[in-house]
PyMOL commands that place a pseudoatom at each C-alpha (Angstrom):
pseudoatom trace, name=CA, resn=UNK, resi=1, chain=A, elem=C, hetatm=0, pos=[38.045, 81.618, -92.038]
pseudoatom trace, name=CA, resn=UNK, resi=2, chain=A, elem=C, hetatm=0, pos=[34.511, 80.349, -92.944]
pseudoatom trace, name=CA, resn=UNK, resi=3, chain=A, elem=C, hetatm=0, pos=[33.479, 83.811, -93.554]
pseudoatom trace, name=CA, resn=UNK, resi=4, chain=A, elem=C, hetatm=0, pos=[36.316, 84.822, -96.042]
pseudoatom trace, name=CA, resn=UNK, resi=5, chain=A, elem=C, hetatm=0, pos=[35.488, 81.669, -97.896]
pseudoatom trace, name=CA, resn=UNK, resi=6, chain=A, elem=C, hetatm=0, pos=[32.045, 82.518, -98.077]
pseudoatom trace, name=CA, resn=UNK, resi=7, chain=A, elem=C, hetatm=0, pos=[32.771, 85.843, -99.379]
pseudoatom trace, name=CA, resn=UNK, resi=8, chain=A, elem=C, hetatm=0, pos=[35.129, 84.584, -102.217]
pseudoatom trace, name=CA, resn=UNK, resi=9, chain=A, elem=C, hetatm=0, pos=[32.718, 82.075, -103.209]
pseudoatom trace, name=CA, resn=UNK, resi=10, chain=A, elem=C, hetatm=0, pos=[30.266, 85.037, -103.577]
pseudoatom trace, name=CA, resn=UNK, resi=11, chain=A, elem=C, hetatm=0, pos=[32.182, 87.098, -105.258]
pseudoatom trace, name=CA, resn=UNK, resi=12, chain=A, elem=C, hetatm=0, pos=[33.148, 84.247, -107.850]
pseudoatom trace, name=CA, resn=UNK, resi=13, chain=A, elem=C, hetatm=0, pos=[29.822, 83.647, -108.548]
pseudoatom trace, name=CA, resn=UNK, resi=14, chain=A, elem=C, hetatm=0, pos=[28.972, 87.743, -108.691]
pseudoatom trace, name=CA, resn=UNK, resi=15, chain=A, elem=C, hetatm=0, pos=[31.629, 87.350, -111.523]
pseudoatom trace, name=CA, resn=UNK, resi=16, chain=A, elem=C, hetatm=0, pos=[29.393, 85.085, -113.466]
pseudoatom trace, name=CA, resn=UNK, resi=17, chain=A, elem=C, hetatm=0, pos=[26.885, 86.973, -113.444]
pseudoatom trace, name=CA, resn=UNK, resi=18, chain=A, elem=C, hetatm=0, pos=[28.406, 90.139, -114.669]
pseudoatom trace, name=CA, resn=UNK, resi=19, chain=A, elem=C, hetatm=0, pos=[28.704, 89.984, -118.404]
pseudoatom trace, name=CA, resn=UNK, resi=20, chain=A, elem=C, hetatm=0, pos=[32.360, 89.846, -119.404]
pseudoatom trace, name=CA, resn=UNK, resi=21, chain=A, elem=C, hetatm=0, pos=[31.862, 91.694, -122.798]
pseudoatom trace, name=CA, resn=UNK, resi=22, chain=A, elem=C, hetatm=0, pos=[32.123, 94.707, -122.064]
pseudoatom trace, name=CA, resn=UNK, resi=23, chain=A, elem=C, hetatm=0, pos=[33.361, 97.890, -123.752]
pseudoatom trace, name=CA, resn=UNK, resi=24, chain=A, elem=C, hetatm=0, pos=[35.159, 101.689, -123.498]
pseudoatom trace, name=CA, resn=UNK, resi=25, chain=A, elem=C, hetatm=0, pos=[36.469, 102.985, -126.643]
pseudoatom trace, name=CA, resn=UNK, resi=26, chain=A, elem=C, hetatm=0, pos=[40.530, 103.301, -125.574]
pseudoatom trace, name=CA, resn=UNK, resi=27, chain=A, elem=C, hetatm=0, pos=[40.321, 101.081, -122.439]
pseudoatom trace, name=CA, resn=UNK, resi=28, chain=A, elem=C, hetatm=0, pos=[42.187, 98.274, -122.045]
pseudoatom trace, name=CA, resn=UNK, resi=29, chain=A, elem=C, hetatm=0, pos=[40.551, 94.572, -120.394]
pseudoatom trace, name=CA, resn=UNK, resi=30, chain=A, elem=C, hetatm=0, pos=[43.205, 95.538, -117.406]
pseudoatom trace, name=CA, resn=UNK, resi=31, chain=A, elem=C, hetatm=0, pos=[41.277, 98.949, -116.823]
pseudoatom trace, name=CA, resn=UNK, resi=32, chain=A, elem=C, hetatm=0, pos=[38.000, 97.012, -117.412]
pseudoatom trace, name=CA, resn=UNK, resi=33, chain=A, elem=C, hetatm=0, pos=[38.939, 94.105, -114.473]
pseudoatom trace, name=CA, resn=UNK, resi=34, chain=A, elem=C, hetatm=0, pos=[39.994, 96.941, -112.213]
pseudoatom trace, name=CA, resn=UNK, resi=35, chain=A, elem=C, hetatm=0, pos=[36.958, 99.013, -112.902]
pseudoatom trace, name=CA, resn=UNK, resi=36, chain=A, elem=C, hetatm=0, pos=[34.579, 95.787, -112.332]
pseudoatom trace, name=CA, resn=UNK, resi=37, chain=A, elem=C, hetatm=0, pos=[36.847, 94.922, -109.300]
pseudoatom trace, name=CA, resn=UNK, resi=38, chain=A, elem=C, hetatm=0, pos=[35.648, 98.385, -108.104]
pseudoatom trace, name=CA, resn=UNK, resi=39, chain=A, elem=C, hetatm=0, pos=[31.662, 97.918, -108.908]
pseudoatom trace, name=CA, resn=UNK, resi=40, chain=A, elem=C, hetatm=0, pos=[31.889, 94.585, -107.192]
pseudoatom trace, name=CA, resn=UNK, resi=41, chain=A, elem=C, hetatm=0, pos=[33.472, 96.078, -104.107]
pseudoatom trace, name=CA, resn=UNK, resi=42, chain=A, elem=C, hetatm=0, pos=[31.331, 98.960, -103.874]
pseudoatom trace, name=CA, resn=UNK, resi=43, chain=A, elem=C, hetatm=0, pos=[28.493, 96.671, -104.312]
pseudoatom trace, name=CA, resn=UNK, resi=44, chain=A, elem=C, hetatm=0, pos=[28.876, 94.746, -101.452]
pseudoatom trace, name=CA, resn=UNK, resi=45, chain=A, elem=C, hetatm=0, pos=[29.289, 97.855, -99.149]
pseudoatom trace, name=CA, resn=UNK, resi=46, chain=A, elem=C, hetatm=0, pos=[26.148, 98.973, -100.210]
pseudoatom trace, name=CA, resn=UNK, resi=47, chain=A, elem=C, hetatm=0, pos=[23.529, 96.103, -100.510]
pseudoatom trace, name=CA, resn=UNK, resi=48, chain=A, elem=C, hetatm=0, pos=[25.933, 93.340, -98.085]
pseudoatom trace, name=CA, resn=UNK, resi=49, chain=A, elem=C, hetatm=0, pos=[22.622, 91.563, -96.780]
pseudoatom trace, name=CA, resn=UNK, resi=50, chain=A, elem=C, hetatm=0, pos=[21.242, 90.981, -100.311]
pseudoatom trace, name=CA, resn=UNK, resi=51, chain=A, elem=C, hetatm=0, pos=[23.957, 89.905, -102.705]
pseudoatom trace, name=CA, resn=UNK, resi=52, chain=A, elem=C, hetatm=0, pos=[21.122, 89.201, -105.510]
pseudoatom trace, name=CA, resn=UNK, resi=53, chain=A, elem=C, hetatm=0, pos=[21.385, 92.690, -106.078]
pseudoatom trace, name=CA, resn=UNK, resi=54, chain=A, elem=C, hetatm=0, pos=[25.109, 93.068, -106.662]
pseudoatom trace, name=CA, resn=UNK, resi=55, chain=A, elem=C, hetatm=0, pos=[25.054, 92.021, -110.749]
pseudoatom trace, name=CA, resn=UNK, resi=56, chain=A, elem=C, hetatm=0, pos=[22.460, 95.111, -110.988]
pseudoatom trace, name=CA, resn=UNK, resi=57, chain=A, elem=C, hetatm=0, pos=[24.616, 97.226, -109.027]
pseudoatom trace, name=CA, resn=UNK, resi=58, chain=A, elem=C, hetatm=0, pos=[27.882, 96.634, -110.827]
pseudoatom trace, name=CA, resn=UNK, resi=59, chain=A, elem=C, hetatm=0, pos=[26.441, 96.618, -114.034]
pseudoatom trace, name=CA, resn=UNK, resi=60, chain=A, elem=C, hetatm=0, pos=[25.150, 100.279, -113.366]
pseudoatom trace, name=CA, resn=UNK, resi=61, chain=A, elem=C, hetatm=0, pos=[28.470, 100.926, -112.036]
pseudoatom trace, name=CA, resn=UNK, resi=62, chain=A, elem=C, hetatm=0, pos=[30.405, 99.794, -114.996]
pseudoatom trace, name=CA, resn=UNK, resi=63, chain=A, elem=C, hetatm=0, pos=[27.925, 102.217, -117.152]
pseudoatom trace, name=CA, resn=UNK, resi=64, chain=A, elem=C, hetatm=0, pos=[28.269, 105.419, -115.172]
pseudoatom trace, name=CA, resn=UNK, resi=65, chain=A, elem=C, hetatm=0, pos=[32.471, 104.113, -115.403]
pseudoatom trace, name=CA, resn=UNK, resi=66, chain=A, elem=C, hetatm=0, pos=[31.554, 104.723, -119.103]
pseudoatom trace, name=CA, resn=UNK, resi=67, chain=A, elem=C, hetatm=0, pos=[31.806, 100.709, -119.950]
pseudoatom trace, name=CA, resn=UNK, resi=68, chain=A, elem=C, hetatm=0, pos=[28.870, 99.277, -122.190]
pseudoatom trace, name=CA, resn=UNK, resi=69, chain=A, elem=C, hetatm=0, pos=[27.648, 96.131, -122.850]
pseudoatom trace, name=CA, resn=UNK, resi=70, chain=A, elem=C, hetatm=0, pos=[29.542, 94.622, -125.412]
pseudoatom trace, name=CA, resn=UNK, resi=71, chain=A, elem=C, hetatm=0, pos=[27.684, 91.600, -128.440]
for i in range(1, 71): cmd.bond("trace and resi %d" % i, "trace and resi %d" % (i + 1))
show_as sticks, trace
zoom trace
């Protein structure tokens, strides 16, 4: 149980650091939470034992997922 916490308080702070403007030319915010839901997952499979890494990671993701930074 402590673990799962743990790993939705990480998450939820992983979420603050992603920017939330964000934008795809025809994509809806849905597509854009389940595309970031998908960075953030993938993130943590690949870097679990350094989660400083994860905003890099998802932000890259969200790129190559054809998102951009939004002003």
């Amino acid at each position: 149980m402590k673990t799962m916490v743990l790993l939705l308080c990480l998450i939820s702070s992983l979420s603050a650091c992603v920017p939330m403007s964000y934008v795809k030319t025809g994509a809806s915010s849905a597509e854009f939470e389940q595309d970031k839901q998908a960075c953030i997952y993938d993130a943590q499979l690949h870097v679990n034992n350094d989660p400083m890494m994860w905003p890099m990671l998802v932000s890259q993701c969200l790129r190559v997922k054809g998102w951009s930074p939004g002003r």
